[in-house]
C-alpha positions in Angstrom: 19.8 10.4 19.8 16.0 9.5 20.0 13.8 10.4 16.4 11.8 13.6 16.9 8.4 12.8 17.5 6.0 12.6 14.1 4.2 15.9 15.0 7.8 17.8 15.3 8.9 16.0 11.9 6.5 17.2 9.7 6.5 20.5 11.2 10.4 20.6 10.3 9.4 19.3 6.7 7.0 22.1 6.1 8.0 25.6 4.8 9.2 28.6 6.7 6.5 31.0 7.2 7.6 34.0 6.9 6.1 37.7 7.4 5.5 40.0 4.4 4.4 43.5 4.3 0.5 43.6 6.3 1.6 41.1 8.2 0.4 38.3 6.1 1.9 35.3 6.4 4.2 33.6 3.4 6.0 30.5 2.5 9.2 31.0 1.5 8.0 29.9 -2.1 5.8 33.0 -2.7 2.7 31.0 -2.0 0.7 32.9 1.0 -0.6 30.0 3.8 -4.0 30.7 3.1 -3.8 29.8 -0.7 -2.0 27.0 0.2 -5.0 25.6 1.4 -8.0 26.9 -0.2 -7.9 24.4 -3.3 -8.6 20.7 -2.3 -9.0 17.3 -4.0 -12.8 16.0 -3.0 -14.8 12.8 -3.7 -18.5 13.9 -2.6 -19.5 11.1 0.2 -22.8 10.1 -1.6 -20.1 8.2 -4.4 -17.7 7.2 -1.5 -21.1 5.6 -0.3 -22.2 3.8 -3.3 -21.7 0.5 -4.0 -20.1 1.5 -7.1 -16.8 3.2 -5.0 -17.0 1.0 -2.2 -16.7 -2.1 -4.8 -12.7 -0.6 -6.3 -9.3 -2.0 -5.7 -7.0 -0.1 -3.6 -5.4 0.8 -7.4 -9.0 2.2 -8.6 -9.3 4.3 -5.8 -5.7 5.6 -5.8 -6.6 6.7 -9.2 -10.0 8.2 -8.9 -8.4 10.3 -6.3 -5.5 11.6 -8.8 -8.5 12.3 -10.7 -9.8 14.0 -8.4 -6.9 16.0 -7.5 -6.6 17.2 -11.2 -10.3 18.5 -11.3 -10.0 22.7 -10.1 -13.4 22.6 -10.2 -16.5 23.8 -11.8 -16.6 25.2 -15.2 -12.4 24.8 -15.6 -11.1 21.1 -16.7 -13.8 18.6 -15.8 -13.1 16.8 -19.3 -9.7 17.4 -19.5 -8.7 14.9 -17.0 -5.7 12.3 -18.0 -4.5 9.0 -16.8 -1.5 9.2 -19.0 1.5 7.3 -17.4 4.0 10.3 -18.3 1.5 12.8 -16.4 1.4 10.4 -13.2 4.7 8.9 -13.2 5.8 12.2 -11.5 3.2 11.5 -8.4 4.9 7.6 -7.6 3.2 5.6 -9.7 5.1 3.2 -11.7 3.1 0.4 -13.9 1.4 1.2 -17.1 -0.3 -2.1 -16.1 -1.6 -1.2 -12.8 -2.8 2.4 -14.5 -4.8 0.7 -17.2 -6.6 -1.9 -14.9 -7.7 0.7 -12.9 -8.9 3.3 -15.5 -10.8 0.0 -16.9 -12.4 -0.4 -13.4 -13.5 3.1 -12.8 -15.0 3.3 -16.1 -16.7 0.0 -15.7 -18.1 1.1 -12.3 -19.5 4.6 -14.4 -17.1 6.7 -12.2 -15.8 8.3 -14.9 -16.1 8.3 -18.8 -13.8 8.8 -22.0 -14.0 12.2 -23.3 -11.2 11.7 -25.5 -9.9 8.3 -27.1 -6.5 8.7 -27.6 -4.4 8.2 -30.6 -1.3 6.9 -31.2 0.5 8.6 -34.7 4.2 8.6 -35.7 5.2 11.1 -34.2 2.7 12.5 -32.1 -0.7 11.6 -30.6 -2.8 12.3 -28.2 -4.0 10.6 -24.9 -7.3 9.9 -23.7 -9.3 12.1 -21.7 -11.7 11.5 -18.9 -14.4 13.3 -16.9 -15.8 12.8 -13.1 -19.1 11.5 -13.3 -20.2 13.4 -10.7 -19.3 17.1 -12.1 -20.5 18.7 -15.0 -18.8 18.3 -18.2 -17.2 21.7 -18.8 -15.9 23.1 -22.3 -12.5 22.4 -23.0 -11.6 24.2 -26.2 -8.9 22.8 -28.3 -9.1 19.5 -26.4 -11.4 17.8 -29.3 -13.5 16.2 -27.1 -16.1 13.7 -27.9 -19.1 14.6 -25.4 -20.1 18.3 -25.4 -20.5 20.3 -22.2 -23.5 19.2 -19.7 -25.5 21.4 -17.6 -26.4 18.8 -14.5 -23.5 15.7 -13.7 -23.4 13.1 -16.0 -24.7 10.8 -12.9 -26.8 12.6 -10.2 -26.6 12.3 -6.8 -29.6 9.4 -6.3 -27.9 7.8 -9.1 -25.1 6.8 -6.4 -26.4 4.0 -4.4 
């Protein structure tokens, strides 16, 4: 038998809709379609422009959007973002290697910058913490972060170039 054309597959991989009291449409997981998509990961274009972005392995990129897709936005974790290899294990990736030559590229191209340095105690620690260049820092109580909360981005849009 032929292979269902790629339209028809991932329409067979998504989740039943199904109707709920005023007729509002919901996934079978609770989750109603429209808040399925209202949150997204974003990279503004004026970085994706700069030499800075354009300049990244395929690695950096990969993990500047994970970055990305951990930020929720303004005043909520911008701060509290981590490249820890337990944290993104669970989304494929699978060096420690690869991880840290990235995070070293991304801060070396002022993408993103340390809020945190992590430490390593027996038993215990912490990891490092980062922030998008581009957002505000934002308060992160309890997090013990090293750079206080900004007003304006750390790196302004004519900054990008």
């Amino acid at each position: 038998m032929p292979a269902a054309a790629p339209s028809l597959q991932a329409a067979a991989n998504r989740p039943a809709v199904l109707q709920k009291g005023n007729s509002k449409q919901m996934y079978a997981n609770g989750r109603s379609a429209k808040s399925s998509f209202s949150s997204f990961a974003g990279i503004p274009r004026v970085v994706m422009d700069s030499a800075d972005y354009r300049s990244l392995s395929g690695s950096a990129v990969k993990l500047l959007n994970e970055l990305a897709y951990q930020y929720r936005g303004k005043n909520k974790n911008n701060g509290n973002l981590t490249v820890a290899f337990a944290v993104l294990k669970s989304r494929g990736w699978k060096s420690r290697t690869t991880i840290e030559k990235a995070r070293n590229e991304l801060l070396a191209a002022h993408l993103i910058v340390c809020t945190r340095q992590g430490q390593f105690t027996n038993p215990g620690g912490t990891c490092s913490l980062f922030a998008l260049v581009w957002a505000v820092v934002d308060d992160c109580p309890g997090k013990g972060l090293s750079i206080s909360p900004t007003r304006k981005p750390l790196r302004l849009p004519h900054e990008f170039q």
